[in-house]
C-alpha positions in Angstrom: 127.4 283.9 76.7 126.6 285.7 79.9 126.5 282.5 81.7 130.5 281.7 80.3 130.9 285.1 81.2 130.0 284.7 84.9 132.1 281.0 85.3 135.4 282.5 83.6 135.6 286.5 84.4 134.0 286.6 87.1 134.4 282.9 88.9 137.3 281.5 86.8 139.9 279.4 88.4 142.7 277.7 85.5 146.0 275.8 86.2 149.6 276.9 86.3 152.1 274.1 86.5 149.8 272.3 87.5 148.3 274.1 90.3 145.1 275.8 90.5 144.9 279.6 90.4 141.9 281.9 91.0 141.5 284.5 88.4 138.3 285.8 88.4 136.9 288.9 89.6 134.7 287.8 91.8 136.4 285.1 93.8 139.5 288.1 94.1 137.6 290.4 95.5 136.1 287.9 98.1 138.2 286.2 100.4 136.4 284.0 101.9 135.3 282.0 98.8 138.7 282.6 97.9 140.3 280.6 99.9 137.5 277.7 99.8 137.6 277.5 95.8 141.0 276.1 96.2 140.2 273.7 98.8 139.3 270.0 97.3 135.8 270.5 99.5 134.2 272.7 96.2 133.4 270.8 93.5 135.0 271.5 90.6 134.2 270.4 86.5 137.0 270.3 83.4 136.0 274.0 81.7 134.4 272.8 78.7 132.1 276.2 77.5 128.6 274.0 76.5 128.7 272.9 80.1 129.4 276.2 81.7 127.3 277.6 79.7 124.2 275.7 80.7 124.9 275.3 84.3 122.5 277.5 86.8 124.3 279.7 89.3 123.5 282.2 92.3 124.7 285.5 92.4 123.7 286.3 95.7 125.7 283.2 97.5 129.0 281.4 97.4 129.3 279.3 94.4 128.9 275.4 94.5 130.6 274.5 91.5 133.5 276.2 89.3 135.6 275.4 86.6 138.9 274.9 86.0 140.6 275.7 82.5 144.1 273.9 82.2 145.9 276.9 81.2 144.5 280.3 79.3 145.6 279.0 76.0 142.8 275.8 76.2 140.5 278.3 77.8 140.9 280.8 74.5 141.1 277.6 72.3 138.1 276.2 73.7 136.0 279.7 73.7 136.8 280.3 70.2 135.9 276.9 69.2 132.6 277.0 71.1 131.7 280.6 70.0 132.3 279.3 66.5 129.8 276.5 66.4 127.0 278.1 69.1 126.8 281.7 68.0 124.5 282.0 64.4 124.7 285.7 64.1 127.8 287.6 62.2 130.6 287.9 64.7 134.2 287.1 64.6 136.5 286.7 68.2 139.9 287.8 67.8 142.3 287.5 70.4 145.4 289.9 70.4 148.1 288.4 72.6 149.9 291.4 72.5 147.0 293.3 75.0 147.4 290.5 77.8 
């Protein structure tokens, strides 16, 4: 969970009409990566939570890969889904449109 955590709050880039928008905490708040995350030189994978959430990453560096939802609505879809079928303890996700 941390692991989705880190590739979608923190590094999360997702499409708007099309075009790919940084989102994440992390790549705001660093300008450099920034503006190389959107380049086509970083490579990028189809945000599907079982692969971001196995996929190693560096904290101290730049990252080398990200992934891109195709809009928050497949993101949410996809995390509710995934939390559904990987998580084995009592736990429900809600999401409240209303606080976005």
């Amino acid at each position: 969970l941390s692991t989705l955590y880190w590739f979608t709050i923190e590094f999360g880039i997702c499409k708007e009409n099309g075009e790919e928008k940084a989102y994440g905490s992390g790549l705001l708040s660093s300008y450099g990566e920034l503006q190389e995350c959107l380049t086509e030189k970083t490579k990028k994978k189809q945000f599907i939570p079982e692969d971001a959430a196995m996929q190693e990453y560096d904290m101290a560096n730049q990252q080398e890969i990200y992934f891109v939802a195709e809009n928050f609505g497949d993101a949410i879809k996809k995390m509710m889904e995934w939390t559904l079928r990987a998580i084995k303890k009592p736990f429900t996700l809600h999401y409240d449109a209303s606080t976005e």
